[in-house]
Structures are given as structure tokens and as C-alpha cells.
Biotite code that builds the C-alpha atoms (Angstrom):
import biotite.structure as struc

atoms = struc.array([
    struc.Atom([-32.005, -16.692, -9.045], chain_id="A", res_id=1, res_name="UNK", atom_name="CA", element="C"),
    struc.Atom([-33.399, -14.236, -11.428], chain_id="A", res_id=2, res_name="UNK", atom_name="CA", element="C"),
    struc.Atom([-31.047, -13.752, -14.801], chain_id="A", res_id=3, res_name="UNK", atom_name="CA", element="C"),
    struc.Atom([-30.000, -10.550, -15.726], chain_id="A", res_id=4, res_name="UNK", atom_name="CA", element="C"),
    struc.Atom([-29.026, -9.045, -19.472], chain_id="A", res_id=5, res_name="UNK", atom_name="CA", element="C"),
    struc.Atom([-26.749, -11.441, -21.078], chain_id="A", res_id=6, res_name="UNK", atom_name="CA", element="C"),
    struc.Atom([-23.654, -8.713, -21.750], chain_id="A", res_id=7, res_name="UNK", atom_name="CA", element="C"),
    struc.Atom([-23.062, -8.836, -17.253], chain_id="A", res_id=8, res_name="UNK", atom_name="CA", element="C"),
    struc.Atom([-23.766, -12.578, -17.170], chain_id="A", res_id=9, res_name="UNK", atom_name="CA", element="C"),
    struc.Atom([-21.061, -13.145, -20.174], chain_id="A", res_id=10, res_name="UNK", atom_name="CA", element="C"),
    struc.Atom([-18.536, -10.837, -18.851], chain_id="A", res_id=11, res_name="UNK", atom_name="CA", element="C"),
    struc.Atom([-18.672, -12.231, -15.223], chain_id="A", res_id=12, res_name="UNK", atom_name="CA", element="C"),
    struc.Atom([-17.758, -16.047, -16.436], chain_id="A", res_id=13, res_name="UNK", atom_name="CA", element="C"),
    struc.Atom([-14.844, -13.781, -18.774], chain_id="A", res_id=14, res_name="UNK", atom_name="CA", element="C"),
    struc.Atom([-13.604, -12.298, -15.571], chain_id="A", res_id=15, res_name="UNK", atom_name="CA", element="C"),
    struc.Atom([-13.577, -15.419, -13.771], chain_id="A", res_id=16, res_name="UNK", atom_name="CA", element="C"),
    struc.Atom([-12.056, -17.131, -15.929], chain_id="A", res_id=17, res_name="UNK", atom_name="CA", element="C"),
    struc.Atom([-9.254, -14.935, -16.653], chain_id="A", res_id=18, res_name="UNK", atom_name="CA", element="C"),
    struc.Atom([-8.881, -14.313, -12.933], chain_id="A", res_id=19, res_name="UNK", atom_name="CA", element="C"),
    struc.Atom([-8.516, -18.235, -12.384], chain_id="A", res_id=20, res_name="UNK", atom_name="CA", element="C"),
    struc.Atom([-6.288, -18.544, -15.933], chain_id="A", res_id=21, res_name="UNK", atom_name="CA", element="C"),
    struc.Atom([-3.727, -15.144, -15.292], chain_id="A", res_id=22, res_name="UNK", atom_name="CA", element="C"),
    struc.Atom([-2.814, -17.189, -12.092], chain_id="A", res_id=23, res_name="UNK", atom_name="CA", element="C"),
    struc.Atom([-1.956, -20.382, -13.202], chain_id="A", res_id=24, res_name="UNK", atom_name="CA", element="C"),
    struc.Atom([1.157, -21.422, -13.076], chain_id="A", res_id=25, res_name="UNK", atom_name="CA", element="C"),
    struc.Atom([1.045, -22.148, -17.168], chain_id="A", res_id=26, res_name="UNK", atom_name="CA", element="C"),
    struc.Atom([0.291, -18.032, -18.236], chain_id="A", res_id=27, res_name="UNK", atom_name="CA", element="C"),
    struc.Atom([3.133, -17.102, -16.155], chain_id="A", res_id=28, res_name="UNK", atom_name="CA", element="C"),
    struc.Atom([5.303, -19.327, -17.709], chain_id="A", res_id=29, res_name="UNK", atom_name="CA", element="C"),
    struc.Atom([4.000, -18.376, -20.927], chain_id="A", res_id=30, res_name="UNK", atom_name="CA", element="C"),
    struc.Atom([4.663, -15.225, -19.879], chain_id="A", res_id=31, res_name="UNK", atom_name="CA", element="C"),
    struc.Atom([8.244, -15.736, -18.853], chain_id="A", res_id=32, res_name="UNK", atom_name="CA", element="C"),
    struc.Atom([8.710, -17.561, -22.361], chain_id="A", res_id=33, res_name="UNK", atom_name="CA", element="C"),
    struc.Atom([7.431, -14.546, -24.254], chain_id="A", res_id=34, res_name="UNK", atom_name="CA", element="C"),
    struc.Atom([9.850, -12.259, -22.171], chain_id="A", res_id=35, res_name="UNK", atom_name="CA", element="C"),
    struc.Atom([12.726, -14.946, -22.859], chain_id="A", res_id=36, res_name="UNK", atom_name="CA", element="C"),
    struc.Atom([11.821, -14.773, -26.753], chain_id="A", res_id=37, res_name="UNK", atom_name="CA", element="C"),
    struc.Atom([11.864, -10.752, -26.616], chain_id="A", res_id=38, res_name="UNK", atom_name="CA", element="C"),
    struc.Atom([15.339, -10.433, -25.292], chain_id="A", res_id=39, res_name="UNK", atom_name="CA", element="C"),
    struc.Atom([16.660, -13.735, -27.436], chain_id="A", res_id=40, res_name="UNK", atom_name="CA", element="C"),
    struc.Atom([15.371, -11.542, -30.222], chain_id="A", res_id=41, res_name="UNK", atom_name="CA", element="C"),
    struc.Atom([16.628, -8.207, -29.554], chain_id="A", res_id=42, res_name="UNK", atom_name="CA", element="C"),
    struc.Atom([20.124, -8.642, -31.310], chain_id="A", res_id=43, res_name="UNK", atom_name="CA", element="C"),
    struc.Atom([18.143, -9.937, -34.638], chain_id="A", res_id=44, res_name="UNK", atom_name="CA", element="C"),
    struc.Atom([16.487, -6.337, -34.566], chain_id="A", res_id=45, res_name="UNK", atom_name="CA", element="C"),
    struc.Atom([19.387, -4.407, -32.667], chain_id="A", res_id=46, res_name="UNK", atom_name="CA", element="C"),
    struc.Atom([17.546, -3.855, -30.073], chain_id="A", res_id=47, res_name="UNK", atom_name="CA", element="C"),
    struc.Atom([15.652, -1.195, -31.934], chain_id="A", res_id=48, res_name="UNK", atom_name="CA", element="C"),
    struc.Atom([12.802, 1.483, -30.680], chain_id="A", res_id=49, res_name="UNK", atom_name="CA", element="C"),
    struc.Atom([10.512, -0.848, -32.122], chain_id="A", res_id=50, res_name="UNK", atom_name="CA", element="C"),
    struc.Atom([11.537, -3.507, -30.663], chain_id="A", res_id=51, res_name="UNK", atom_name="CA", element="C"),
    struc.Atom([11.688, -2.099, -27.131], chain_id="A", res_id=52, res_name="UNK", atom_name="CA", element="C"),
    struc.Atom([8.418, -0.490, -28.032], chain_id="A", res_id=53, res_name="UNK", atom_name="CA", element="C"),
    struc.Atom([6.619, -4.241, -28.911], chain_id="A", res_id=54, res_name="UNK", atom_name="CA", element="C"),
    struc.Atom([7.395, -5.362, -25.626], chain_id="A", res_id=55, res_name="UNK", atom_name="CA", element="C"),
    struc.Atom([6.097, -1.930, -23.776], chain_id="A", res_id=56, res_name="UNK", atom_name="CA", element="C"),
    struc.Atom([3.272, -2.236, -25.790], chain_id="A", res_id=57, res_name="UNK", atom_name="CA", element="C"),
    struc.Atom([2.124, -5.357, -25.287], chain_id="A", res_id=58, res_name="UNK", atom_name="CA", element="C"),
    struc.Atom([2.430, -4.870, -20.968], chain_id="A", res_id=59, res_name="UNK", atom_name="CA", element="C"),
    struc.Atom([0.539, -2.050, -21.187], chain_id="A", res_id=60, res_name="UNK", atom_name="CA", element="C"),
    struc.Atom([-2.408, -3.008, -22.479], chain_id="A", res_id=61, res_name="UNK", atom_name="CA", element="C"),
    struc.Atom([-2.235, -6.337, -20.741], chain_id="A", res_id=62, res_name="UNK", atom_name="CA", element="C"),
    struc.Atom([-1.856, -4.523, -17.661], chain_id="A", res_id=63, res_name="UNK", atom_name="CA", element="C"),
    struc.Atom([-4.195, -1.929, -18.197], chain_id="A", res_id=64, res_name="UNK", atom_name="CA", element="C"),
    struc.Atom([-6.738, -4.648, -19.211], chain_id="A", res_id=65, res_name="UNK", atom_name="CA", element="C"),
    struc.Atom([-5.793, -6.652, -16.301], chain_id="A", res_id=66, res_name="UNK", atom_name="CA", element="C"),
    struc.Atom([-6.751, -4.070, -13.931], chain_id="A", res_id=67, res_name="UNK", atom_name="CA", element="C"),
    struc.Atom([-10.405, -3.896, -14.545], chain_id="A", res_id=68, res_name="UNK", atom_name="CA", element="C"),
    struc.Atom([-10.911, -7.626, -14.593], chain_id="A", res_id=69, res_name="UNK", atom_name="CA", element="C"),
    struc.Atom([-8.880, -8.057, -11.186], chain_id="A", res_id=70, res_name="UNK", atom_name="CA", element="C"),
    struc.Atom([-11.391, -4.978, -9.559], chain_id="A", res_id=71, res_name="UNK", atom_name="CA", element="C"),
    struc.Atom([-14.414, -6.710, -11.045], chain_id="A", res_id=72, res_name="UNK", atom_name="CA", element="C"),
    struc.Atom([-13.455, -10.181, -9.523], chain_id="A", res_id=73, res_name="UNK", atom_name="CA", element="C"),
    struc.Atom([-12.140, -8.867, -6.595], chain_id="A", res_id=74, res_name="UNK", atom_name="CA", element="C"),
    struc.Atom([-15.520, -6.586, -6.314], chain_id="A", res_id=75, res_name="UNK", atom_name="CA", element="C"),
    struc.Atom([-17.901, -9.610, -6.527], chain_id="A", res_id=76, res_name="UNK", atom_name="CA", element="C"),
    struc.Atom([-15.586, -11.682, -4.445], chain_id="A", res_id=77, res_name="UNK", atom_name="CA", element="C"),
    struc.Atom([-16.211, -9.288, -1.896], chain_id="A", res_id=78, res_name="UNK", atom_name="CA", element="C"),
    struc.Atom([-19.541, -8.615, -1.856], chain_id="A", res_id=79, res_name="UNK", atom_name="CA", element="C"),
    struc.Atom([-20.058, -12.793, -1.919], chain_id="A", res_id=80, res_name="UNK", atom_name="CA", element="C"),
    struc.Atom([-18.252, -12.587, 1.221], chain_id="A", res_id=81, res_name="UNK", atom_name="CA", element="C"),
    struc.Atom([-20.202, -9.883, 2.849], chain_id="A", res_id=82, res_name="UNK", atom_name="CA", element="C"),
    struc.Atom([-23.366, -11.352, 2.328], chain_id="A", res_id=83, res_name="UNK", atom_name="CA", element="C"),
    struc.Atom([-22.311, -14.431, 3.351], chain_id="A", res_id=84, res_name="UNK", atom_name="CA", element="C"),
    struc.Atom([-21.288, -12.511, 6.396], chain_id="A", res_id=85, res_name="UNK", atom_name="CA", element="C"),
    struc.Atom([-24.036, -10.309, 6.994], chain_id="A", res_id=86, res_name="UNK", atom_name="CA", element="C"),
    struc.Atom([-26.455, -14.077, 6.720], chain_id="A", res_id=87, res_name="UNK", atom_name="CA", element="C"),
    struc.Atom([-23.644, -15.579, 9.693], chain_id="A", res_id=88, res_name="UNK", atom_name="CA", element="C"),
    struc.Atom([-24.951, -12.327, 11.945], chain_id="A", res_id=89, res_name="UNK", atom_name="CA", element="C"),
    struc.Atom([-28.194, -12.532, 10.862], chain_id="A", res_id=90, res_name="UNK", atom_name="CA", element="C"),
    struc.Atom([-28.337, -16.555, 12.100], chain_id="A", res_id=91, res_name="UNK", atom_name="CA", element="C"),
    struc.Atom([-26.314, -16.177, 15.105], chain_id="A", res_id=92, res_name="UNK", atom_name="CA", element="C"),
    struc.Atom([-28.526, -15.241, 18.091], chain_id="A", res_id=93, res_name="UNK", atom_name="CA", element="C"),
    struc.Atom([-26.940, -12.388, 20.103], chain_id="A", res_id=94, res_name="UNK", atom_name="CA", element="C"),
    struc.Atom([-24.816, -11.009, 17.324], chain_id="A", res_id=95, res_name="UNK", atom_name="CA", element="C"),
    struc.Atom([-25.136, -7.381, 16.837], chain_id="A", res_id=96, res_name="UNK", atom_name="CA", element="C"),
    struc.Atom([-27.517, -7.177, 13.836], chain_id="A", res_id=97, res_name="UNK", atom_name="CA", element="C"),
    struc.Atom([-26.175, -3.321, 13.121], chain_id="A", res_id=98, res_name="UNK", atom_name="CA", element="C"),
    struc.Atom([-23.062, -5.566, 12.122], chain_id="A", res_id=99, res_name="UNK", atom_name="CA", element="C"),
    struc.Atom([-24.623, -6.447, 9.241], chain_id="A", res_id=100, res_name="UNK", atom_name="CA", element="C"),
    struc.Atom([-23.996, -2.842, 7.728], chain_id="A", res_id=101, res_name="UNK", atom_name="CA", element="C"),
    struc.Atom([-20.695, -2.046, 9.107], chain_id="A", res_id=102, res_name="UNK", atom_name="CA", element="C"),
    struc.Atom([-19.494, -1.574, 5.383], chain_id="A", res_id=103, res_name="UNK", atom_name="CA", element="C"),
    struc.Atom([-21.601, 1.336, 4.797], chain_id="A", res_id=104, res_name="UNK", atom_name="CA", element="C"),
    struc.Atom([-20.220, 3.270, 8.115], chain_id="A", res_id=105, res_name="UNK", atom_name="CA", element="C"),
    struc.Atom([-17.603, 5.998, 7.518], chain_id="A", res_id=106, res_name="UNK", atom_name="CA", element="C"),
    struc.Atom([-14.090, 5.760, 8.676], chain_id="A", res_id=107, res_name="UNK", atom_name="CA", element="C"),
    struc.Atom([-14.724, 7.300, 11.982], chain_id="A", res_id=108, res_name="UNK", atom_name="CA", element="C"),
    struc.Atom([-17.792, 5.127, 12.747], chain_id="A", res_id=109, res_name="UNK", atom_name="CA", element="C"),
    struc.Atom([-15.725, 2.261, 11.499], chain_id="A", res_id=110, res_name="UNK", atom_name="CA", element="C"),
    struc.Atom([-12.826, 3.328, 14.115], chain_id="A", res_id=111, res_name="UNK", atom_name="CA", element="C"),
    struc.Atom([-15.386, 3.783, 16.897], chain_id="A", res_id=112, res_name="UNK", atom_name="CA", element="C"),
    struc.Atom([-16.405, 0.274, 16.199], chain_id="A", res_id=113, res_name="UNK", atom_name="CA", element="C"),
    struc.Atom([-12.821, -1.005, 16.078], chain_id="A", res_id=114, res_name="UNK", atom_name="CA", element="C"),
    struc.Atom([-12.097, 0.505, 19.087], chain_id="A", res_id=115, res_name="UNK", atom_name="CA", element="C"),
    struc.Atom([-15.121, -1.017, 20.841], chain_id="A", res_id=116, res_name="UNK", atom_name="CA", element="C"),
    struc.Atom([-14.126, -4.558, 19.719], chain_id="A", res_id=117, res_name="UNK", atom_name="CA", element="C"),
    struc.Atom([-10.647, -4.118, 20.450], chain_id="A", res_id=118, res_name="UNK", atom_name="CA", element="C"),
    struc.Atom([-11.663, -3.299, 24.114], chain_id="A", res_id=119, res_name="UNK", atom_name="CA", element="C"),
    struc.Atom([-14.440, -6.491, 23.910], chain_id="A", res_id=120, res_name="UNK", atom_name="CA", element="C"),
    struc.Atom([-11.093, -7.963, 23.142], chain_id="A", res_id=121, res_name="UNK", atom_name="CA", element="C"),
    struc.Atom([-9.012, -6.742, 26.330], chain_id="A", res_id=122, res_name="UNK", atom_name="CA", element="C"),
    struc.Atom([-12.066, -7.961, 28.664], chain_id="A", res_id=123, res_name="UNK", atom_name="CA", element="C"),
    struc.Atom([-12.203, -10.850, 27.177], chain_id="A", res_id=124, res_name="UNK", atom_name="CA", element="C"),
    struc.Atom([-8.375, -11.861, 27.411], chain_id="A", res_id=125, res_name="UNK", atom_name="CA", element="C"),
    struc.Atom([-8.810, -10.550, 31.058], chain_id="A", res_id=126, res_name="UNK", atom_name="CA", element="C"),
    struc.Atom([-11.551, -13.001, 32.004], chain_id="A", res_id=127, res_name="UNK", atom_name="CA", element="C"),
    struc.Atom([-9.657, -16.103, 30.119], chain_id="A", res_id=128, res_name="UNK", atom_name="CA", element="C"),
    struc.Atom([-5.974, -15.098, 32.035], chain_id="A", res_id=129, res_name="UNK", atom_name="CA", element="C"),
    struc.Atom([-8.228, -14.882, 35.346], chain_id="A", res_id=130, res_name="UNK", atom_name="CA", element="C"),
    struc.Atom([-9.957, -17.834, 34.766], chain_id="A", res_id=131, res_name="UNK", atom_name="CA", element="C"),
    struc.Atom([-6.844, -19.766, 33.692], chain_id="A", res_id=132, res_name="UNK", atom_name="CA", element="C"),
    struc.Atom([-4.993, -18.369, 37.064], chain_id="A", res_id=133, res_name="UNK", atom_name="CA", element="C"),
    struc.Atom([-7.461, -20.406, 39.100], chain_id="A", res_id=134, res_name="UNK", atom_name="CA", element="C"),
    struc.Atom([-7.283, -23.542, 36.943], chain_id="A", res_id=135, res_name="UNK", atom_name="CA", element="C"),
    struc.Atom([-3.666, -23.342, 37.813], chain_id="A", res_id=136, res_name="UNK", atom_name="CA", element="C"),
    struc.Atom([-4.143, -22.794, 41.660], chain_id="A", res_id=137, res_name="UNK", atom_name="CA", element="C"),
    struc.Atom([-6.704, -25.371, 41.882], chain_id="A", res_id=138, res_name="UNK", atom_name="CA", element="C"),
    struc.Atom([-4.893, -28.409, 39.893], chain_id="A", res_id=139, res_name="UNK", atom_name="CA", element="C"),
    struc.Atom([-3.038, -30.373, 41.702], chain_id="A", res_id=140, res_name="UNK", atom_name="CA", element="C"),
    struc.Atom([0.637, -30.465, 41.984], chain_id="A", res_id=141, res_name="UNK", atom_name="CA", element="C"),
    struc.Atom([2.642, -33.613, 41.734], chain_id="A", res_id=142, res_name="UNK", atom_name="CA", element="C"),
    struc.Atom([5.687, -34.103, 43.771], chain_id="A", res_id=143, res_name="UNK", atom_name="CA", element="C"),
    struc.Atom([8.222, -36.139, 42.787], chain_id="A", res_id=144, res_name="UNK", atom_name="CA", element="C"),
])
């Protein structure tokens, strides 16, 4: 595959890997020990403004930070799996190809659709409780 600029390249393997390290089990125990050391803490600095204010601080810009690197993975994680999709209904002979799309499609299209599948869905059910019916009748019963 074709490289792009090296700033998106870097900052993808950043996102990833903070993605993969902000949910190990380790950062959110480091992050319970910081926590911990913030309110062991407060009565050395009687649990001043700027101590509150440290801890406030430091959460909001992790948070606020956190936010664009959980959209960015999430983003790409998605659009991984729709391609990865769309190739599945490409390959698959008698899928609906206008499938492939069905992302772009606006909320009413998208219901339409959904309402179409759910009644695929009904049929279907149907067909399998009719055909399981005559399974039954036609096995034969033991008698003890």
C-alpha cells in the first residue's frame, strides 16, 4: 500500500497505541493509584483550591485528549470493518451489491432497508417453523 505524509502515519501508531495502553489493566491501576495519592494527600495541603484544582486539572485534559484519540481509533476501526464488509458482499454471489453503500443512505433509506430485512427475517422464520412442523410429523414416534 501506498504511504502517505509521515505526520497521519505517526499519529495513527500514537492512537493505537494509546487506545490498546488506556485499556490495560496497568493505566487504570495507575490511575486508581494516582487518585489514591490525591486524596492521601489532601490533609498535607488542607484540601486546598489548589489542590482540588490539580486533580480537576489533570482529568480534564486527559479526558479531553482522550476523546479525540478514542474517535480517531474508533473511526478507522470502523471503516476497516466496512470495507471488510463491503469485500464479504462483493464475494458472495447473490448478495445485494447496493449493500455495499448502505452507510452512505440517510436515516429514512436506512429504515426502509431495516424494515425490508426485518420482514426477509419474518419469511424466513416462517419457512424454518413450517419446515420444522413436518420434520416433526414425519419422524417417527417411539412407544414405550
Amino acid at each position: 500500500m501506498k504511504r502517505g505524509r509521515p505526520g497521519p502515519a505517526l499519529f495513527n501508531r500514537f492512537a493505537q497505541w494509546a487506545a490498546v495502553a488506556s485499556g490495560a489493566p496497568r493505566t487504570f491501576l495507575l490511575a486508581a493509584a494516582l487518585v489514591l495519592i490525591w486524596i492521601v494527600t489532601g490533609p498535607l495541603f488542607d484540601f486546598s483550591d489548589t489542590w482540588q484544582l490539580v486533580i480537576n486539572t489533570g482529568t480534564t485534559i486527559i479526558t479531553f485528549l482522550m476523546v479525540f484519540l478514542i474517535q480517531h481509533t474508533q473511526n478507522r476501526d470502523t471503516q476497516a470493518l466496512q470495507l471488510k464488509l463491503d469485500e464479504l458482499i462483493r464475494a458472495v454471489h447473490g448478495a445485494r451489491n447496493q449493500m455495499i453503500q448502505a452507510e452512505e443512505l440517510d436515516d429514512q433509506e436506512l429504515a426502509e432497508l431495516k424494515r425490508q430485512y426485518v420482514e426477509i427475517a419474518s419469511k424466513t422464520h416462517e419457512r424454518l417453523d413450517d419446515v420444522l412442523q413436518t420434520l416433526d410429523r414425519e419422524r417417527p414416534r417411539n412407544s414405550a
